[in-house]
N, C-alpha and C positions, 0 to 999 in steps of 0.2 A: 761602520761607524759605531762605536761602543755607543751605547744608551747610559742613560745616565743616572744615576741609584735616586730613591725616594726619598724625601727629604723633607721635613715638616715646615708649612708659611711659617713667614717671621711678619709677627705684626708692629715691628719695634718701632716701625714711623707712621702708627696707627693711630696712636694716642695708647693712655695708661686702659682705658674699659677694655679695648678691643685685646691687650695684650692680658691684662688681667683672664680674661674670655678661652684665648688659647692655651694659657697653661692650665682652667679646668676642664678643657676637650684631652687636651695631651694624657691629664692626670686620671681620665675615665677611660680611654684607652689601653691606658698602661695595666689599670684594672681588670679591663676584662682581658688580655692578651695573659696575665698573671694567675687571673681567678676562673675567666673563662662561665662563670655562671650564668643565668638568665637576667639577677639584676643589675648585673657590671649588662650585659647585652641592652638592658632597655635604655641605663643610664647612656650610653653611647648612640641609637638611634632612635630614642623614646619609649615609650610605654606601651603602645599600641603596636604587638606582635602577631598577627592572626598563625596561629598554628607554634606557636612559641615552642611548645611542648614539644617537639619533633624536631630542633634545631641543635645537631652534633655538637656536647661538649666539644668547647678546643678549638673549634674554628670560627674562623673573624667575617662579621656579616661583608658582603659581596662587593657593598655600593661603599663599605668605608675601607676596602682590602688595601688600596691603593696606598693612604694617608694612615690608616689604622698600625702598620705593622711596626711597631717598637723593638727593632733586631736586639737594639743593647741588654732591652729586658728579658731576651731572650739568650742573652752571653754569645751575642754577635755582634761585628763589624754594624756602623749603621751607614758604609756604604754599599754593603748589599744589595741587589736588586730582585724584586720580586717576579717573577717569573707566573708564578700561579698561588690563588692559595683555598684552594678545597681539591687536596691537602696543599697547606703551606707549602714553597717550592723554591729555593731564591738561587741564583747565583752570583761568582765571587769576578768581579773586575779583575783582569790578570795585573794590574800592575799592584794588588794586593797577594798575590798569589808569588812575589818574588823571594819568600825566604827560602832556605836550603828546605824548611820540613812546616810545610803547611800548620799554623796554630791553627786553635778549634777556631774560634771565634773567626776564623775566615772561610773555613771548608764548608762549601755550597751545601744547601739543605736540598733534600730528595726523597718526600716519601709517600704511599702510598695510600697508607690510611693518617689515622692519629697514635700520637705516641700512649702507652701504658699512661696511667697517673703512675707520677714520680714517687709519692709520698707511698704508697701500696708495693714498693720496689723492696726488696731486702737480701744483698748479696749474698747474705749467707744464709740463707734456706733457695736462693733461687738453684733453678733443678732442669739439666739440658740431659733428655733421652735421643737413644742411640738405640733406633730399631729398625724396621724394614724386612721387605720379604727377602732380602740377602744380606742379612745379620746370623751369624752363628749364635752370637748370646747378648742378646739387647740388654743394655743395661740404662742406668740414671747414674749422673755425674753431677754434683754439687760445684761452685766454682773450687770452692777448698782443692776437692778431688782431686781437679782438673791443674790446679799449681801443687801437687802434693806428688802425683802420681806418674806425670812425663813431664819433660827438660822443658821450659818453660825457654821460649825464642822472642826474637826482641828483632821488627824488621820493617824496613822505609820501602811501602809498597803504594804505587798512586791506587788515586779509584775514581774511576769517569764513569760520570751517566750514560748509556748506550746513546742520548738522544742527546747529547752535546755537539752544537752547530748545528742543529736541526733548524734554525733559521735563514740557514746559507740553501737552502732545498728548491728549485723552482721548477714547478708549480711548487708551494708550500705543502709541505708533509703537515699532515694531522697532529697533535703534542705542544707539549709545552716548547715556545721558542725561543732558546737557550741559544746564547751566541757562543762563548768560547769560555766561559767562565762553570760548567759543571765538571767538573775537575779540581784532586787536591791531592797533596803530598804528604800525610801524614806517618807518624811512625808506631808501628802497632806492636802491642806483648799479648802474648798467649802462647798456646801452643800448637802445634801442626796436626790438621784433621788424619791423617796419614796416621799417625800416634795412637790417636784414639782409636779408629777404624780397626787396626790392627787390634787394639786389646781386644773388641767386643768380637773379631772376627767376620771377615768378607769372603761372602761366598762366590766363588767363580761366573756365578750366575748375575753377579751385580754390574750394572748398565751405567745406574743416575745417579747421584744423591739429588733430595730434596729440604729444604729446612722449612721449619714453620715458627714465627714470630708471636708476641705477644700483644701485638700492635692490636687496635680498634678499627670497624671495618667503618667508613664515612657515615654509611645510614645506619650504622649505631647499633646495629643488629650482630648478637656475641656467638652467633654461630655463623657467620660467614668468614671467611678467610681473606684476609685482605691480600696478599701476593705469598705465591709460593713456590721459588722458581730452585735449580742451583745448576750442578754445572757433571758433565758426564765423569764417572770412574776413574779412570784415568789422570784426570785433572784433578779431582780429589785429592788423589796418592800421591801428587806430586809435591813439591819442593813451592812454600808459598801461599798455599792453600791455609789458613789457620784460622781457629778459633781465639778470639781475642778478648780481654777483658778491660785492656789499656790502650789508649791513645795519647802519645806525644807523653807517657810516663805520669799520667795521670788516669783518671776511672774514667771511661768513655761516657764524654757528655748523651744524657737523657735523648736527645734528638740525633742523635749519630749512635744508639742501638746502647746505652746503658741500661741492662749491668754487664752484656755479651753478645757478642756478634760472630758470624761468618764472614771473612774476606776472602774473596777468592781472587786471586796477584792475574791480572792480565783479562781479565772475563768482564761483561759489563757492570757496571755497578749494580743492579738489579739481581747481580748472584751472588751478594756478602748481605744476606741477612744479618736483620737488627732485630734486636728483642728478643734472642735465638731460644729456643726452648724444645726444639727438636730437630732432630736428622734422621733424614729418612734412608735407606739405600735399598734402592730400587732395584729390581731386575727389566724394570721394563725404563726406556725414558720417561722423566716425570711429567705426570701430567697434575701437577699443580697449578693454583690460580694463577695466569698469567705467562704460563707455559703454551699452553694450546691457542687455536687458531691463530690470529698475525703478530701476537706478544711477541716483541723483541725478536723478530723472524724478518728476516730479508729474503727478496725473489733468491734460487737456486740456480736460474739464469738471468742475465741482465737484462732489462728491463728500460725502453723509450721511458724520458720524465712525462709523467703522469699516464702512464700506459698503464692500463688492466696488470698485476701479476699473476703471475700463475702458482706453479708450486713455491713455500715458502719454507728455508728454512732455519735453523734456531741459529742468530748471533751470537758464538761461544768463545770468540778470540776479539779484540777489540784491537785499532790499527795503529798504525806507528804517526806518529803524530807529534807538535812542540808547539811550544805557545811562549813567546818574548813579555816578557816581566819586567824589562828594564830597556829603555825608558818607557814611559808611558806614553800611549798614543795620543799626538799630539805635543810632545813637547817642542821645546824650541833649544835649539843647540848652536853654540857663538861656532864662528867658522874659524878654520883653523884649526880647529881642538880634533884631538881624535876622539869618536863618538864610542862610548862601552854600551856593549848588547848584551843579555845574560836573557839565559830563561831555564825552560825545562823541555826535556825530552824522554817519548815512553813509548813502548810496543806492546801490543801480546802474545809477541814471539821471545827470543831468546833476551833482544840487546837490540840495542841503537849502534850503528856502527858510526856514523857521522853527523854531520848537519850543516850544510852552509846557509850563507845569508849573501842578499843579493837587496843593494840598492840602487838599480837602475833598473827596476822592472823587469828582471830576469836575464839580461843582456851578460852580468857576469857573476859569477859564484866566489864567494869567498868561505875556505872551510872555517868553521869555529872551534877551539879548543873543546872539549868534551871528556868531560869526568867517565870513570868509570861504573856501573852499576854497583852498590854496595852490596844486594844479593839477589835472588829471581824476581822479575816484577815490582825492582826499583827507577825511579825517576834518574837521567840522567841532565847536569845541570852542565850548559854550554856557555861559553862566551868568547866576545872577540872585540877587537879595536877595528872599526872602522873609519876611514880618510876620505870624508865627504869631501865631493872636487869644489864645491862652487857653492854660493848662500843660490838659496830656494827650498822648496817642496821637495821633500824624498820618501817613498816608503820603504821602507824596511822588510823585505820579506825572507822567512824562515822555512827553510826544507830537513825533513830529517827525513833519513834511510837507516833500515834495520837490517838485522844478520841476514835476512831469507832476498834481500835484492828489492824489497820493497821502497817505494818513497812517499811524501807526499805529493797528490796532484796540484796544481797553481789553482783550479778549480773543483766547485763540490765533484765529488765523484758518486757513481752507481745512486743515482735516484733509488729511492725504494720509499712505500706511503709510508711506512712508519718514522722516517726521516731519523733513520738510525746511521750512527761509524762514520758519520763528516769528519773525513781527515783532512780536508781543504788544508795549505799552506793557512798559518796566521802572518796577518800586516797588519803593520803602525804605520804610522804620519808624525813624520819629523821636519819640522820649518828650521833651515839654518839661516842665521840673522848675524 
């Protein structure tokens, strides 16, 4: 059952004081959510802050996260739903997730620390080094550079949280609980890490890349490293992997890694650094923040729900997986009519080769038409007419299968605590009247 996004009281059948009342609560929100200072924080929960002094620019006090969070003033959907927010964390309802190429204002928010102050941003002095102990000749690369100096690519790559459906998990895994909605289709320009690697030169010796961001660490403290993760050699070099400065043909909004980022096509979202400002290439696997011990690490054998794991290793390929965008769950549909299902489908292997959809609770499979992938570690979008027999209660459910013989299971698959790679089947609920 989808939860339902946050939404500010109306006090319209309150009387004029009480409404007069909420739009100067709204109006002190909207403040500190914009300004983020101490006195926008006291105007919002008063004057009497014990330890005030020690409270992270940029984040929204705890007891008001709920009511407080103004997505629009953030250049978001205000159907969003908050998920966590130290750090802010929201996801996107999939039946807003139904265009061909994810807008900003709908792509899930996901971060670790706090973003750069925006105003302190300047593309053109910003400066991404290219070093490591298996670098021939490390250099620094302006964005200029970096559109001046290789082919600049332009490519429709999804990108999911490692921990998306981590609430389908029983026992309940540890993490923020994300139903179905950390996930998005946008369309990215830059150019391919592969490119750059090659001019600076990679040494035979090289294992990892690592990137390191510009972001701010929660307790505010400017030598800690808020996440440092990326994704092995190989993957790198490959077809997908890029460096980007634009999203959906515009400059990648502040909170999704403006003025540049790492995406890496198929790996969890936790390896396309935001705020990019370095690459490391390692000869050893990286042991950046959030690489070692159970970060983004699933048992290496399978593992009884909620059993002790044992050895754990790194989540580098993310599963094949689809989520129905059309209709919304829950609608009502006249009988008779043929029923249109559309949604998205994604791997971190080659390709989706199929996807049926079954509404009688698995009893029969119908395949859906299925676009082709526009290039490596793009979404593919599905659909099909389906011929409800009778008025009642149906759900809808969605199976995709990739190049490697993989599918999705009807139920969460491979517990692990971190409550990571739920490729569970997505259902709707459809009432025909």
């Amino acid at each position: 059952m989808e939860r339902q996004s946050l939404q500010k009281g109306s006090h319209a059948d309150h009387g004029v004081e009480q409404e007069s009342d909420a739009r100067i609560v709204d109006a002190r929100r909207r403040a500190f959510l914009q300004g983020g200072t101490l006195l926008a924080l006291a105007a919002v929960v008063g004057p009497q802050i014990p330890f005030a002094r020690f409270f992270p620019t940029g984040l929204i006090p705890v007891a008001l996260a709920a009511e407080a969070v103004d997505f629009v003033a953030l250049g978001k959907s205000a159907e969003l739903v908050v998920i966590g927010d130290r750090p802010l964390v929201a996801e996107t309802p999939p039946h807003l997730l139904d265009d061909p190429v994810t807008p900003a204002d709908r792509l899930f928010m996901r971060n670790n620390g706090l973003p750069p102050d925006e105003k302190a941003i300047d593309p053109a002095t910003w400066t991404l080094t290219i070093d490591g102990e298996a670098v021939e000749k490390p250099a620094k690369f302006t964005i200029a550079d970096l559109k001046s100096r290789f082919r600049p690519i332009r490519r429709h790559i999804w990108i999911e949280c490692a921990g998306n459906g981590r609430s389908g998990f029983h026992p309940p895994a540890k993490g923020g609980q994300w139903t179905y909605g950390g996930v998005g289709f946008p369309m990215w320009t830059g150019v391919r890490l592969s490119d750059v690697l090659e001019a600076v030169g990679v040494r035979s010796t090289a294992v990892y890349i690592g990137y390191y961001g510009a972001d701010k660490h929660l307790s505010g403290d400017p030598n800690r490293v808020v996440i440092s993760r990326g994704v092995p050699i190989r993957k790198a070099m490959s077809d997908g992997v890029m460096i980007a400065w634009a999203m959906n043909d515009q400059d990648i909004p502040l909170w999704h890694g403006h003025p540049l980022r790492l995406i890496a096509g198929g790996a969890p979202g936790s390896a396309s650094g935001k705020w990019l400002r370095r690459i490391a290439v390692r000869d050893q696997v990286h042991d950046g923040e959030k690489m070692m011990g159970t970060s983004y690490r699933v048992p290496c054998e399978p593992v009884a729900p909620g059993a002790k794991a044992g050895d754990m290793c790194i989540l580098e390929v993310m599963p094949v997986k689809s989520l129905i965008t059309f209709p919304r769950s829950g609608a009502e549909h006249g009988y008779g009519k043929p029923l249109t299902v559309r949604g998205h489908a994604w791997t971190g292997a080659e390709r989706v080769t199929r996807v049926d959809l079954s509404y009688d609770f698995g009893q029969t499979w119908h395949e859906a038409e299925l676009e082709r992938p526009a290039n490596a570690y793009a979404p593919q979008r599905f659909q099909a007419e389906l011929k409800l027999p009778s008025r009642g209660y149906y759900e809808v459910w969605a199976r995709a299968t990739d190049d490697t013989g993989k599918t999705q299971p009807m139920i969460t698959p491979g517990w692990n605590p971190g409550g990571y790679g739920n490729n569970a089947m997505h259902r709707i609920a459809v009432q025909v009247t």
